[in-house]
N, CA, C and O atoms as a MOPAC input file, in Angstrom:
PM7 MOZYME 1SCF
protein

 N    -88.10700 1    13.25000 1   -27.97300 1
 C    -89.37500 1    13.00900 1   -27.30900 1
 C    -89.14600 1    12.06300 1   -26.14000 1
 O    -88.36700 1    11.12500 1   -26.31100 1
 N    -89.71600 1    12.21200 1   -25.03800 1
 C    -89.82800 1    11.37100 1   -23.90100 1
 C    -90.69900 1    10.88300 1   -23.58500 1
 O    -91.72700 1    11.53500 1   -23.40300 1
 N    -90.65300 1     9.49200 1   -23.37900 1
 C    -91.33000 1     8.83000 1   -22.66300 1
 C    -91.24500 1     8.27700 1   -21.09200 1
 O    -90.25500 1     8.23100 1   -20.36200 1
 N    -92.37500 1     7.94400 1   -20.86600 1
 C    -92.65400 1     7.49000 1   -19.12500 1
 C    -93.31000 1     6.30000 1   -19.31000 1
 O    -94.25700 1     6.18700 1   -20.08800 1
 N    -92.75500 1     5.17400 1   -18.47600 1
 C    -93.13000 1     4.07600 1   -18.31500 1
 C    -93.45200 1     3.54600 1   -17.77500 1
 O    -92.67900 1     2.59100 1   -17.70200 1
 N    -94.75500 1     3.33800 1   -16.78100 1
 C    -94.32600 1     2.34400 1   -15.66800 1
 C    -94.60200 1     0.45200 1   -16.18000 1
 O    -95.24400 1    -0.18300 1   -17.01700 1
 N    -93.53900 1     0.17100 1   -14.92200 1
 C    -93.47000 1    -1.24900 1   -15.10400 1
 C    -93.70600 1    -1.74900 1   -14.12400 1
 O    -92.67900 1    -2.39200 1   -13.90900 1
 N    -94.50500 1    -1.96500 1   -13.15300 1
 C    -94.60100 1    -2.72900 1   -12.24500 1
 C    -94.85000 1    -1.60000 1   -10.60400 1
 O    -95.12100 1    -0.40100 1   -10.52500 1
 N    -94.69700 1    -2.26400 1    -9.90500 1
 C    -94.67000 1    -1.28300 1    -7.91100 1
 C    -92.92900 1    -0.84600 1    -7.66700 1
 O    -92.53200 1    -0.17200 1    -6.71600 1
 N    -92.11100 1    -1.37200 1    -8.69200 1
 C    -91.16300 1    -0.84300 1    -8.19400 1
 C    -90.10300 1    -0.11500 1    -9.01200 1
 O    -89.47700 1     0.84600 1    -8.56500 1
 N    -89.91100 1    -0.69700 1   -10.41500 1
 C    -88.90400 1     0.31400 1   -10.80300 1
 C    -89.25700 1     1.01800 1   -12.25800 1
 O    -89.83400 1     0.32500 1   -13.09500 1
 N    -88.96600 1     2.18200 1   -12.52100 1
 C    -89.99400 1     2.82600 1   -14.09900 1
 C    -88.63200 1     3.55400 1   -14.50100 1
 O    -87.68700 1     3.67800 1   -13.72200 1
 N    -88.64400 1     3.86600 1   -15.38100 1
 C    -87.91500 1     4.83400 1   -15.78600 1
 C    -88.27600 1     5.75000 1   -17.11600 1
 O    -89.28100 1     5.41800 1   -17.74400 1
 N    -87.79200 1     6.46800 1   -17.40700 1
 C    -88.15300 1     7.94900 1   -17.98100 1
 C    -87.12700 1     8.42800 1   -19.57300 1
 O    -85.99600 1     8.90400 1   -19.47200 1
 N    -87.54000 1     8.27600 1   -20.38700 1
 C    -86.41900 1     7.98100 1   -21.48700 1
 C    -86.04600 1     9.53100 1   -22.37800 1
 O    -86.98700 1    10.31300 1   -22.51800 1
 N    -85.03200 1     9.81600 1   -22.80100 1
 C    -85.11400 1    11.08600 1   -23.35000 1
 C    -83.69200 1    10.95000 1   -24.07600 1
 O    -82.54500 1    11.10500 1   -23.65800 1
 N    -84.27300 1    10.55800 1   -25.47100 1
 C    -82.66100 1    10.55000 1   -26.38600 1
 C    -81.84900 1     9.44900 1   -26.09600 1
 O    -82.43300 1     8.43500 1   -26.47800 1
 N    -80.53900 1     9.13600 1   -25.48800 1
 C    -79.76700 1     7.96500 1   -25.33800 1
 C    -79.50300 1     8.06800 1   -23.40600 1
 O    -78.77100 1     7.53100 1   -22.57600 1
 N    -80.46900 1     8.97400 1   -23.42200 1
 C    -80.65000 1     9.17900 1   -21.07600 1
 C    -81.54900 1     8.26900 1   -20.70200 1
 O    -82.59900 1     8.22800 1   -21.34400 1
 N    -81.40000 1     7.58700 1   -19.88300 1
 C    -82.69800 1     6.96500 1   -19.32400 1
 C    -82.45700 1     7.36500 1   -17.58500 1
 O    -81.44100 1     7.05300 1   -16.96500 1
 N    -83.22300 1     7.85400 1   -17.20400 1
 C    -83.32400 1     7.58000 1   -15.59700 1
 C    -84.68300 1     6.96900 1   -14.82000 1
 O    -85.88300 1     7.12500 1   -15.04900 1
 N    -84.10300 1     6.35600 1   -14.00100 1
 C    -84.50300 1     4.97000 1   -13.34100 1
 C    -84.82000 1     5.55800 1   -12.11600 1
 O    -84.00000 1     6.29500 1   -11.56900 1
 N    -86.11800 1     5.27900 1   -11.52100 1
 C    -86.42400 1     5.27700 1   -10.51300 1
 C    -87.13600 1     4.14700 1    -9.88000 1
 O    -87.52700 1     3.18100 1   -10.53700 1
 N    -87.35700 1     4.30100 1    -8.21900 1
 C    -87.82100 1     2.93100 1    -7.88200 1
 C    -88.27600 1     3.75100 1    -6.12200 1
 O    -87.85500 1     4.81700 1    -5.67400 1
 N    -89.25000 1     2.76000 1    -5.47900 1
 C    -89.06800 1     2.56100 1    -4.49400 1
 C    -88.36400 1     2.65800 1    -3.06400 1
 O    -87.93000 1     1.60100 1    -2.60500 1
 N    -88.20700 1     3.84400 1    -2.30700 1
 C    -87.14000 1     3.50200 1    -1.31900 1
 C    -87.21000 1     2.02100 1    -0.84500 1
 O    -88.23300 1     1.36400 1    -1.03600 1
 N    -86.10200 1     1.49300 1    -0.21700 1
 C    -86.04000 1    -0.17400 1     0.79700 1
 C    -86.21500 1     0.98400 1     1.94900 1
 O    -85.77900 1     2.12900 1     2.06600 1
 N    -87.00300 1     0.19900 1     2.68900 1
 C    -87.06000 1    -0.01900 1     4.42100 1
 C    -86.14800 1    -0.26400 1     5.42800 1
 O    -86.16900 1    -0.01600 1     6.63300 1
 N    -85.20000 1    -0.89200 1     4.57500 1
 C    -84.24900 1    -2.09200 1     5.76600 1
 C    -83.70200 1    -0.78400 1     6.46500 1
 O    -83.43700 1     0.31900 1     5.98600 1
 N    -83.60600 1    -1.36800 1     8.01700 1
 C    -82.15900 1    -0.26700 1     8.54700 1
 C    -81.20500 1    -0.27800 1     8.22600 1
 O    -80.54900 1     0.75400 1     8.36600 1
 N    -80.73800 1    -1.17600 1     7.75700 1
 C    -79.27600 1    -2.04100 1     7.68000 1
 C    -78.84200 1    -1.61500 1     5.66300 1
 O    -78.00100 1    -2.20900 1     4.98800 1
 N    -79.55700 1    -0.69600 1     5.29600 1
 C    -79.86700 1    -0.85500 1     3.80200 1
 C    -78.51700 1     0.12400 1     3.69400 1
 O    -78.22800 1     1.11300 1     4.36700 1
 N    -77.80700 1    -0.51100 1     2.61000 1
 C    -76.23300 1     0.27700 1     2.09700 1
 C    -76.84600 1     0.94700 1     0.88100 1
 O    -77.07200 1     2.14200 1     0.69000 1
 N    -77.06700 1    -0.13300 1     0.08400 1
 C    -77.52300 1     1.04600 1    -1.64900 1
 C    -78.42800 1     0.16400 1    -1.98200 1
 O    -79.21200 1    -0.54800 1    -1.35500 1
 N    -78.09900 1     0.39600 1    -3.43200 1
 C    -78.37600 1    -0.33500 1    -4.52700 1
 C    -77.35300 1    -0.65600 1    -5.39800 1
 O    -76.20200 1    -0.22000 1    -5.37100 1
 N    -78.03000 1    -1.75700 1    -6.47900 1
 C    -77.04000 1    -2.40500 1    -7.70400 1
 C    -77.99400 1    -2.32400 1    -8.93800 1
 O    -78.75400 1    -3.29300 1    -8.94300 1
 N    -78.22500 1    -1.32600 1   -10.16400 1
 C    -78.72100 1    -1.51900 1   -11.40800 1
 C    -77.61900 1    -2.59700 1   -12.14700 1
 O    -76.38900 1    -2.64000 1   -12.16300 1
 N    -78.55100 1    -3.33600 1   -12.67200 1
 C    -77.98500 1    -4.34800 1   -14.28900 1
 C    -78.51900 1    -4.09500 1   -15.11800 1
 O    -79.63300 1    -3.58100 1   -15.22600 1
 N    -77.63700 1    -4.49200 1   -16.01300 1
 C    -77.91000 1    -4.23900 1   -17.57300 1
 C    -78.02700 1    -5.44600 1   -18.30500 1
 O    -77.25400 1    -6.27500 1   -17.82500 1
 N    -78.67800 1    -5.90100 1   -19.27900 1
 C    -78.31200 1    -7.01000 1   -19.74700 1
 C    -78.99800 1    -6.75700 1   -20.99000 1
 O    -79.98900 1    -6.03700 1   -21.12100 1
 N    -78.25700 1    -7.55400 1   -22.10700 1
 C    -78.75300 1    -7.16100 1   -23.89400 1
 C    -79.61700 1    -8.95500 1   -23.58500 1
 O    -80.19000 1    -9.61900 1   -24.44800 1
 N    -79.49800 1    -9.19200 1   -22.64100 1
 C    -80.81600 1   -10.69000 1   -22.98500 1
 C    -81.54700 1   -10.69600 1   -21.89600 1
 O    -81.13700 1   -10.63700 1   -20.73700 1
 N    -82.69600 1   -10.77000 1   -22.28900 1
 C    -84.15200 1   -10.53000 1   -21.14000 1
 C    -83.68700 1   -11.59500 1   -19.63100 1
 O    -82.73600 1   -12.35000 1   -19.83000 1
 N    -84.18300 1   -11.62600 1   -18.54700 1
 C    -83.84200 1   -12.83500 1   -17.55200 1
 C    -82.23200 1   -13.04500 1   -16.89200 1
 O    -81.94700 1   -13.47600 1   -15.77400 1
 N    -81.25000 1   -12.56000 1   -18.04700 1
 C    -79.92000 1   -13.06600 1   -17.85400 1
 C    -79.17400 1   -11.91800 1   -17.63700 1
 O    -78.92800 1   -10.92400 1   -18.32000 1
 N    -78.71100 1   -12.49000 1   -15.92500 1
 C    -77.53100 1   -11.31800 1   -15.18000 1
 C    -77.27100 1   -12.08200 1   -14.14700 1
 O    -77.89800 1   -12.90800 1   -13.48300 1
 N    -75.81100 1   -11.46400 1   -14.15300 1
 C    -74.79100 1   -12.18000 1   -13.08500 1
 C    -74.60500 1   -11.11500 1   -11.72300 1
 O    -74.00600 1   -10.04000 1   -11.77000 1
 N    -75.30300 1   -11.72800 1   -10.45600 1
 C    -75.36300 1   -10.91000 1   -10.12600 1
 C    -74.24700 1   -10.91600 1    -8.78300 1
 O    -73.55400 1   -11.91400 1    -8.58400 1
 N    -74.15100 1    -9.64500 1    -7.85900 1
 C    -73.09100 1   -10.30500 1    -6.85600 1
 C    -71.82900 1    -9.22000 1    -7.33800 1
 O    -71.29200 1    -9.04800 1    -8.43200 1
 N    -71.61500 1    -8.55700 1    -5.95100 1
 C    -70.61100 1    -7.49000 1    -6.12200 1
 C    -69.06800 1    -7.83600 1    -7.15900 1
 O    -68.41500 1    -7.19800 1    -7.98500 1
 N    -68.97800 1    -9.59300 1    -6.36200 1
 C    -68.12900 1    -9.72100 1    -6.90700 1
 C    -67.69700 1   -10.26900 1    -8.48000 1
 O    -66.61700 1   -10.74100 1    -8.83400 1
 N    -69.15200 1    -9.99300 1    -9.43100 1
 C    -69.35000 1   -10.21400 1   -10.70200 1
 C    -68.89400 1    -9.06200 1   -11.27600 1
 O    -68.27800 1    -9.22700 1   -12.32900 1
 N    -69.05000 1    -7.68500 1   -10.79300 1
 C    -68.81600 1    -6.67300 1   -11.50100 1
 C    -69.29900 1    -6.36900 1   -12.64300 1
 O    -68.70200 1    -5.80500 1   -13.56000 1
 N    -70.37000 1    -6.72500 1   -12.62000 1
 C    -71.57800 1    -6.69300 1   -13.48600 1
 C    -72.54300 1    -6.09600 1   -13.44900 1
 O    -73.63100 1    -6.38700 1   -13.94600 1
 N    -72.17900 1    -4.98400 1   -12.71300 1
 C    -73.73200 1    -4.01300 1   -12.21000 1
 C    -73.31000 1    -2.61100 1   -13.33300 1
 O    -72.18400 1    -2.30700 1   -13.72500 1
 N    -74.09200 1    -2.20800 1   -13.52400 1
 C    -73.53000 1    -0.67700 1   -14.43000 1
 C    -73.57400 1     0.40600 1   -13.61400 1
 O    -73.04300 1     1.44100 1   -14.02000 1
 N    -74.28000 1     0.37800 1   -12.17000 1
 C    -74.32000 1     1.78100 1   -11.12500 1
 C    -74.24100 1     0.87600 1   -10.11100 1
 O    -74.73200 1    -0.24200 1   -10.26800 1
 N    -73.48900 1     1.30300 1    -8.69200 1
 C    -73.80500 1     1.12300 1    -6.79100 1
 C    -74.30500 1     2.32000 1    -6.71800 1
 O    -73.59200 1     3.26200 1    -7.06500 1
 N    -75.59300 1     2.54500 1    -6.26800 1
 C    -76.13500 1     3.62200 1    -6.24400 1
 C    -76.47200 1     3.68400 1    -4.46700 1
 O    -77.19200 1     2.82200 1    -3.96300 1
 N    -75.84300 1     4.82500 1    -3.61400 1
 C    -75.91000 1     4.70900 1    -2.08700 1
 C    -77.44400 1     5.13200 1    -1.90200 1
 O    -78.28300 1     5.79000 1    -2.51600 1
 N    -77.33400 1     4.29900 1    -0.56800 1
 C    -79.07300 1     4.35300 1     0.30100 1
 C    -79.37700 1     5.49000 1     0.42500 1
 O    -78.51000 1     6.33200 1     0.66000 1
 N    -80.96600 1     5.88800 1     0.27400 1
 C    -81.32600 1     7.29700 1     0.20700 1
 C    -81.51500 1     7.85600 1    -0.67200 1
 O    -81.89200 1     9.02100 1    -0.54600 1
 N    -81.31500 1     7.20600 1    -2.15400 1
 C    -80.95500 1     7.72700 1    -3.59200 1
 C    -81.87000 1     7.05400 1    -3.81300 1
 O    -81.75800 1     5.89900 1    -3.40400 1
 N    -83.15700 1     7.41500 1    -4.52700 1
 C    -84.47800 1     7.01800 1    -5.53900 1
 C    -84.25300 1     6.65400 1    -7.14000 1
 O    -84.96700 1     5.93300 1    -7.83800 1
 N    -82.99200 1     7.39800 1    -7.53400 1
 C    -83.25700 1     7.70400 1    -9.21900 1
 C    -81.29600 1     7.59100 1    -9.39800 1
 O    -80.21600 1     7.73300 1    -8.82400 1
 N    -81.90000 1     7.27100 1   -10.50400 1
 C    -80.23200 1     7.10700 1   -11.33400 1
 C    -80.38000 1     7.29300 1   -13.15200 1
 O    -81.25200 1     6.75600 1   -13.83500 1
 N    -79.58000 1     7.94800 1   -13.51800 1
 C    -79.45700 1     8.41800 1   -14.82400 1
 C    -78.03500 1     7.94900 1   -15.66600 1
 O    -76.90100 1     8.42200 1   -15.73600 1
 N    -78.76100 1     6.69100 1   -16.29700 1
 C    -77.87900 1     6.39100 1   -16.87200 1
 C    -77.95600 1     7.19600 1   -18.26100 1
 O    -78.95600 1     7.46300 1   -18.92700 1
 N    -76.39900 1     7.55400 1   -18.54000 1
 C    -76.71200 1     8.84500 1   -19.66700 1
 C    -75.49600 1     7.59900 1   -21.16800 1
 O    -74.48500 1     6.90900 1   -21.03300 1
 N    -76.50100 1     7.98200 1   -22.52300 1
 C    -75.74100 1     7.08500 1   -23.44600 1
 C    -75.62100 1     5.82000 1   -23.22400 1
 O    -74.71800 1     5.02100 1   -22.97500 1
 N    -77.17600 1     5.82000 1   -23.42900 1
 C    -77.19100 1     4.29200 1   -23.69700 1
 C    -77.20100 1     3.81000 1   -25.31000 1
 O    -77.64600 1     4.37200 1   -26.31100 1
 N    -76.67100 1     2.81800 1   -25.16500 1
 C    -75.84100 1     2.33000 1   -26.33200 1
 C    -77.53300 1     1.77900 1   -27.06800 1
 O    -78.47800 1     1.37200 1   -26.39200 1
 N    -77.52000 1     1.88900 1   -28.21500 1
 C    -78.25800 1     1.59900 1   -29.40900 1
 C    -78.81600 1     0.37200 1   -29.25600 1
 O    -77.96400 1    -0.38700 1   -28.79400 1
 N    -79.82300 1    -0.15500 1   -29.42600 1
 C    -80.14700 1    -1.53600 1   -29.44500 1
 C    -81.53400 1    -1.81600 1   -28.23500 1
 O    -82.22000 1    -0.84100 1   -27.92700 1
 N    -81.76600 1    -2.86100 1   -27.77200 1
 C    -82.82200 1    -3.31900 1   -26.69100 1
 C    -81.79300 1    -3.81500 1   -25.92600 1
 O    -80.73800 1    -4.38100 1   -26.21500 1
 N    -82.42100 1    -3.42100 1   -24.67600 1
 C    -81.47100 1    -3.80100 1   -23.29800 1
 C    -82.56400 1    -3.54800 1   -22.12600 1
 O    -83.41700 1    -2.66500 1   -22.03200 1
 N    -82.13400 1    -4.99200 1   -20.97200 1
 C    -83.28900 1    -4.47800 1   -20.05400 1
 C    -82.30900 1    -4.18500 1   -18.59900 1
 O    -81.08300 1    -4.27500 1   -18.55000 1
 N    -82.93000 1    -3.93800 1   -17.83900 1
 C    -82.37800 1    -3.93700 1   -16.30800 1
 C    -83.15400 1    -4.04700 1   -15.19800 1
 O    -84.38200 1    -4.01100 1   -15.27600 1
 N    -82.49900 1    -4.19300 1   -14.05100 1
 C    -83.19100 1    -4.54300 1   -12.78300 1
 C    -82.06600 1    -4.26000 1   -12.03900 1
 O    -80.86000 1    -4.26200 1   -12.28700 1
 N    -82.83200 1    -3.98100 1   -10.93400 1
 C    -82.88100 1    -3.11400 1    -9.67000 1
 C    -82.28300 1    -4.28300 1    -8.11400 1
 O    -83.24100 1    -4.93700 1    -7.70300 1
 N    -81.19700 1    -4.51300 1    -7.46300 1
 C    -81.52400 1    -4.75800 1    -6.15900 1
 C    -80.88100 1    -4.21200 1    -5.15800 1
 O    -79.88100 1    -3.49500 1    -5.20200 1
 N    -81.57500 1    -4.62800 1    -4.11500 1
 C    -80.95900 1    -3.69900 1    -2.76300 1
 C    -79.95700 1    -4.51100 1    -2.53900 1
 O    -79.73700 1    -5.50400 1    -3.23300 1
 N    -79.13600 1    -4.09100 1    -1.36600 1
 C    -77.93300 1    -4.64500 1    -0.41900 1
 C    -77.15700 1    -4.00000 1     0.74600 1
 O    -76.61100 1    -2.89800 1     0.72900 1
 N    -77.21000 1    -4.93600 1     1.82100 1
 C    -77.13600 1    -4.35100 1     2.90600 1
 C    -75.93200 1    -4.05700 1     3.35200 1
 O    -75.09300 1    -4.09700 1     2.45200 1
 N    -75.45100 1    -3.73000 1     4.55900 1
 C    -74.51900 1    -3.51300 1     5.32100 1
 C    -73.11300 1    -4.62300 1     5.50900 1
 O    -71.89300 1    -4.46900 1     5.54800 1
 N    -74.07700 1    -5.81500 1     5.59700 1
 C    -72.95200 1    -7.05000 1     5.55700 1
 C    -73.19600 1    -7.58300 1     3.85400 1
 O    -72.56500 1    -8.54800 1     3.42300 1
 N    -73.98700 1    -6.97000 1     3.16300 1
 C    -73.07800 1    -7.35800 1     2.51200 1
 C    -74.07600 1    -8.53700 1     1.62900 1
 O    -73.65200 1    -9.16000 1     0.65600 1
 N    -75.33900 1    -8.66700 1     2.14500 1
 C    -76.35500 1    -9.27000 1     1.40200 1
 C    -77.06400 1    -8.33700 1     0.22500 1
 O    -77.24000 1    -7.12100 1     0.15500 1
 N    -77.39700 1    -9.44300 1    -0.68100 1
 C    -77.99700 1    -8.64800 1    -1.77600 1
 C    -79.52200 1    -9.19400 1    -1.86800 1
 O    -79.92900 1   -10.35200 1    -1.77400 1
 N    -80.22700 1    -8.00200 1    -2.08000 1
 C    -81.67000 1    -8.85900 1    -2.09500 1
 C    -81.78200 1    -9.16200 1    -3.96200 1
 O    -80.98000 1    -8.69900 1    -4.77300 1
 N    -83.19000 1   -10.19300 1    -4.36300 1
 C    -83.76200 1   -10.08000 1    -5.32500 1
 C    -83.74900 1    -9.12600 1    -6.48200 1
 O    -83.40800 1    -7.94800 1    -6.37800 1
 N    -84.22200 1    -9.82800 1    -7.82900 1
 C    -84.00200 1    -8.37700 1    -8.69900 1
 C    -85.32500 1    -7.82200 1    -8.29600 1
 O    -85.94100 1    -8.21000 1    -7.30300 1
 N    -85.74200 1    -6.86200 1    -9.14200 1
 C    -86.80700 1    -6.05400 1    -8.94200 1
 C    -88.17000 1    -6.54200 1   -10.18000 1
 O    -88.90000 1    -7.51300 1    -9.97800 1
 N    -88.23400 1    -6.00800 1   -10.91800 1
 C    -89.11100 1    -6.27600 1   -12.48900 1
 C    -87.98500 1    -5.70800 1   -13.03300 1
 O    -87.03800 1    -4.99300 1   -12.70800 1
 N    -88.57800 1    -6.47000 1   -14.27200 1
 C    -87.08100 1    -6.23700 1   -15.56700 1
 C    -87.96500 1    -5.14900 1   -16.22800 1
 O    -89.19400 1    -5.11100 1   -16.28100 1
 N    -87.22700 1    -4.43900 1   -16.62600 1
 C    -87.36200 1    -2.98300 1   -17.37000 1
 C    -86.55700 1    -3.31900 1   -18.65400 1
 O    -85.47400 1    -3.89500 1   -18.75500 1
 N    -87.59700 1    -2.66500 1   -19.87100 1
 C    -86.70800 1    -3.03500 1   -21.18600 1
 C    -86.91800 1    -1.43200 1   -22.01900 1
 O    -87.83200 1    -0.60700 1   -22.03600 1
 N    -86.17100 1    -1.48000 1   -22.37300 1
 C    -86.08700 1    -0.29000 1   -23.39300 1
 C    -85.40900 1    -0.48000 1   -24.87600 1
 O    -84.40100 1    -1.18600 1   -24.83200 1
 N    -85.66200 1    -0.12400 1   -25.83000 1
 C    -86.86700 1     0.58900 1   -26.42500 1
 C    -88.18400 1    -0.87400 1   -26.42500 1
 O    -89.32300 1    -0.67900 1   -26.84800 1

């Protein structure tokens, strides 16, 4: 069975078995490279920053949705941010929790 969620103006996602896909908002920026989804098994807490290697997708600019497939058992939330060209990262987004 699937569910639909929304959470907020920017990111929802869509659940089906151990799939979740994530959608959000296009960014505006010109300068906009992708995105960075996190994962985190504790609400608030993520390390963020390319060079943490702590993101679970770089998802390139132009891309709305991402499907993370097998997600592991348990409560886990995530959030969403942009990042540009040089190399800045914006803000998270709203934290998304599942189940």
């Amino acid at each position: 069975m699937a569910a639909v969620i929304a959470v907020g103006p920017t990111l929802t996602y869509i659940a089906s078995g151990t799939d979740i896909t994530f959608e959000w908002d296009a960014n505006t920026e010109e300068n906009l490279a992708g995105y960075r989804l996190y994962m985190s098994n504790t609400s608030g807490v993520y390390e963020y920053g390319v060079e943490s290697n702590n993101y679970i997708a770089s998802i390139e600019a132009g891309t709305e949705a991402y499907e993370q497939q097998d997600v592991p058992a348990g409560t886990h939330y995530w959030v969403l941010t942009a990042y540009d060209t040089e190399g800045n990262e914006s803000g998270p987004s709203n934290e998304v929790t599942y189940p």
